[in-house]
N, C-alpha and C positions, 0 to 999 in steps of 0.2 A: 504494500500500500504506500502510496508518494506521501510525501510530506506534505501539498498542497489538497490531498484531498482527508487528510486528517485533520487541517485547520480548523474545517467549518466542527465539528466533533468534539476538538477539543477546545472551541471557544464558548461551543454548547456547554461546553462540563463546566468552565470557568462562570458562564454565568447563572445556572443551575447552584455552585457552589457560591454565589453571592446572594442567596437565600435564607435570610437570619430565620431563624428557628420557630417566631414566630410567624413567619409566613411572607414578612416583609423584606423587601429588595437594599442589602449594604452596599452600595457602590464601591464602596474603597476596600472589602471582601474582596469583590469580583474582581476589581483592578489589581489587586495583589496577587490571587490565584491565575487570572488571566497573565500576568506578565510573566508569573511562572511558567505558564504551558507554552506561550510563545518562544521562551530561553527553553523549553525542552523539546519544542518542535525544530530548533536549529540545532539539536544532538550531533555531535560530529563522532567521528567513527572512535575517533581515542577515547572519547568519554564513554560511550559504549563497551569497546575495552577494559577500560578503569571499572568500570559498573562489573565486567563479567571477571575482574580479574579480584573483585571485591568479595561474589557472591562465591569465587568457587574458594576465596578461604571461610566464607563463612563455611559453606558446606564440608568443608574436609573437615573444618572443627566437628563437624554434628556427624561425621561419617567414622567408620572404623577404617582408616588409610593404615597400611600396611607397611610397618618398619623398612628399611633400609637392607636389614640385614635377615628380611623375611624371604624363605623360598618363590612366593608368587612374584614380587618384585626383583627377586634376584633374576627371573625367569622374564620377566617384564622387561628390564634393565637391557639382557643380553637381545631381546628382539628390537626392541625400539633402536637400538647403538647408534649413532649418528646422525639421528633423526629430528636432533633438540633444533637444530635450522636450516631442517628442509624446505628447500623450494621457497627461500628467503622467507621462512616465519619463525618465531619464537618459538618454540611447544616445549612442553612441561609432561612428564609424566606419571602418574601414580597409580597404585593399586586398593581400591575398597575391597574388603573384605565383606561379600554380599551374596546371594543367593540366587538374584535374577541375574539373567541371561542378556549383561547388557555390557558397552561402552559407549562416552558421548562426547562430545568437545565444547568448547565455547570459544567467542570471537577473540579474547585474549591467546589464546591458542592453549590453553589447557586439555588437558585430554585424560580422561581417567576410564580405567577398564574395571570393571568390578570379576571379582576371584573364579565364580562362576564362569564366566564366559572365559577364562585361562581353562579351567577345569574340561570345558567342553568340547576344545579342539587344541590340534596340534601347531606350533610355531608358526607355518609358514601363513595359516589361516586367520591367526589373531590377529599377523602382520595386514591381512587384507583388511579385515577387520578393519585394523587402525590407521590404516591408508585411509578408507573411506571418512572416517571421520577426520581426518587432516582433511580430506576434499571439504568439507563440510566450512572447514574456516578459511582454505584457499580461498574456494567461489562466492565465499562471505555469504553463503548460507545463514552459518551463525549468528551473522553480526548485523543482515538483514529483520529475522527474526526475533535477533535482542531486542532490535532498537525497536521494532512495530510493539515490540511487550512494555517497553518503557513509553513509547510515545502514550499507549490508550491505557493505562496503567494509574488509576487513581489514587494510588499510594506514591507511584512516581511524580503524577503534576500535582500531590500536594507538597512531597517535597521541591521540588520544582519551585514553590510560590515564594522559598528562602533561598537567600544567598549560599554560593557553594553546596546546589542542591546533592549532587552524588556524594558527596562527603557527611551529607544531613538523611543519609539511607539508615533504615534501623537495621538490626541484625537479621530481624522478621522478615523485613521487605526484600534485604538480601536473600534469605532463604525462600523468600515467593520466587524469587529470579532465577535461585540455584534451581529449584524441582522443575520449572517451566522448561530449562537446558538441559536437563537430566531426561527429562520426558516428553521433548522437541515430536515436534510433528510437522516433518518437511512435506511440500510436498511431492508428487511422483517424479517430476522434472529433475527438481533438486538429488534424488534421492538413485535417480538413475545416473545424472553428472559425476554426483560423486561414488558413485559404480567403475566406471569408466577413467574417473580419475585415480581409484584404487588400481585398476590395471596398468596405468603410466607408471606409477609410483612404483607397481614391482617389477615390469621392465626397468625401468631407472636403475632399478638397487642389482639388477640378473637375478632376482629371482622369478618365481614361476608364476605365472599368472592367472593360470587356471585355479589357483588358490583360492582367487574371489570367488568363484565358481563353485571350490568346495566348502567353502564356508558358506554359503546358504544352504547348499545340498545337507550341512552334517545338522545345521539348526531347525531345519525344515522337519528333515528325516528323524531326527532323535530330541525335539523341541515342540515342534511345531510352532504355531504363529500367535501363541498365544498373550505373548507379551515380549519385553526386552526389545535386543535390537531388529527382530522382522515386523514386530507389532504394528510398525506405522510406516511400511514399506509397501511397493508394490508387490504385485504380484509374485510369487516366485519364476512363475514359468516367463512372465517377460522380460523378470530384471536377469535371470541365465541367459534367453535369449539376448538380451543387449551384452550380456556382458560377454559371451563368445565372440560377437560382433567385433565388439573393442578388443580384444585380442588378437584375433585376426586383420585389422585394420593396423594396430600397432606394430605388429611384427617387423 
């Protein structure tokens, strides 16, 4: 969604929110939340960043992230190797210790894989795995989707309506931010690009690239689509289809 057609939305909310309690209309309410949302409707990509690189410590606070000197990370560590600045972005690595079937990223480039989904397949698939989610902050997937979450975000255009609003975020509002990134909902376009971008990524590195391939096939086959990372993906039959595609093309 453009910036220009959130305006009229969020000048609505601004002046909805100049509504004193009894019923009657505060101008200088409205002028204060309204110039907020206008300072949050010119969100630039860094503060976005800043916002997502805010929410994923809140969340590792509230997660069980996985020591240093834990087997899933050590095992994490050895896959990801080189990968802290690929394709010119920053990324951070970690491991949650978790039971669903997921990894996710955000526009800061953080990227965390939870224990399960290590558990569930072998190296070369987790690799694709987290190829696709690098795709995710490459094609600014992520950082499109932050920013439409902060733009209509009523807790964001009230902080918005103070100075130095991303800094005036509660731990809360960060954590409304971390689950939204955690349990992203691209869509099918996105979701196939960064399929395809997964493919690049493992020619790039020589490894195999039918990998993306078998990491759907093993989540499919021994998961199913019930949640985690296929839950809000396409199809399977046409994201294998695309993605043989892309292999073949790449070669």
């Amino acid at each position: 969604m453009q910036v220009k057609k959130l305006l009229p939305l969020v000048l609505a909310s601004a002046f909805v929110s100049g509504c004193a309690t009894d019923g009657s209309f505060d101008l200088n309410q409205a002028v204060s939340v309204g110039a907020g949302v206008a300072q949050a409707a010119t969100l630039s990509e860094d503060e976005v960043k800043l916002t997502a690189t805010k929410a994923a410590a809140q969340l590792d606070a509230e997660s069980n992230v996985v020591p240093a000197n834990n087997a899933y990370m050590q095992r994490l560590a050895k896959i990801v190797k080189g990968l802290e600045h690929y394709d010119g972005l920053a990324l951070n690595f970690k491991v949650y210790q978790a039971d669903s079937i997921n990894a996710f990223a955000m526009a800061d480039g953080t990227v965390r894989v939870h224990s399960a989904l290590l558990d569930a397949m072998p190296d070369d698939q987790v690799l694709a795995v987290i190829g696709h989610e690098i795709g995710h902050v490459k094609l600014r997937h992520s950082f499109k989707q932050m920013r439409e979450q902060l733009l209509t975000s009523s807790a964001f255009q009230a902080a918005a309506s103070t100075s130095g609003y991303i800094a005036s975020l509660t731990n809360s509002q960060l954590g409304q931010i971390a689950y939204k990134a955690v349990n992203a909902q691209f869509s099918q376009s996105d979701e196939l690009e960064s399929d395809e971008y997964a493919v690049r990524l493992l020619n790039a590195l020589g490894k195999d690239p039918y990998a993306m391939k078998r990491a759907i096939e093993t989540l499919q086959k021994n998961y199913g689509s019930g949640g985690g990372f296929l839950s809000s993906h396409p199809s399977n039959d046409a994201r294998i289809e695309r993605i043989v595609t892309a292999i073949k093309k790449n070669k």
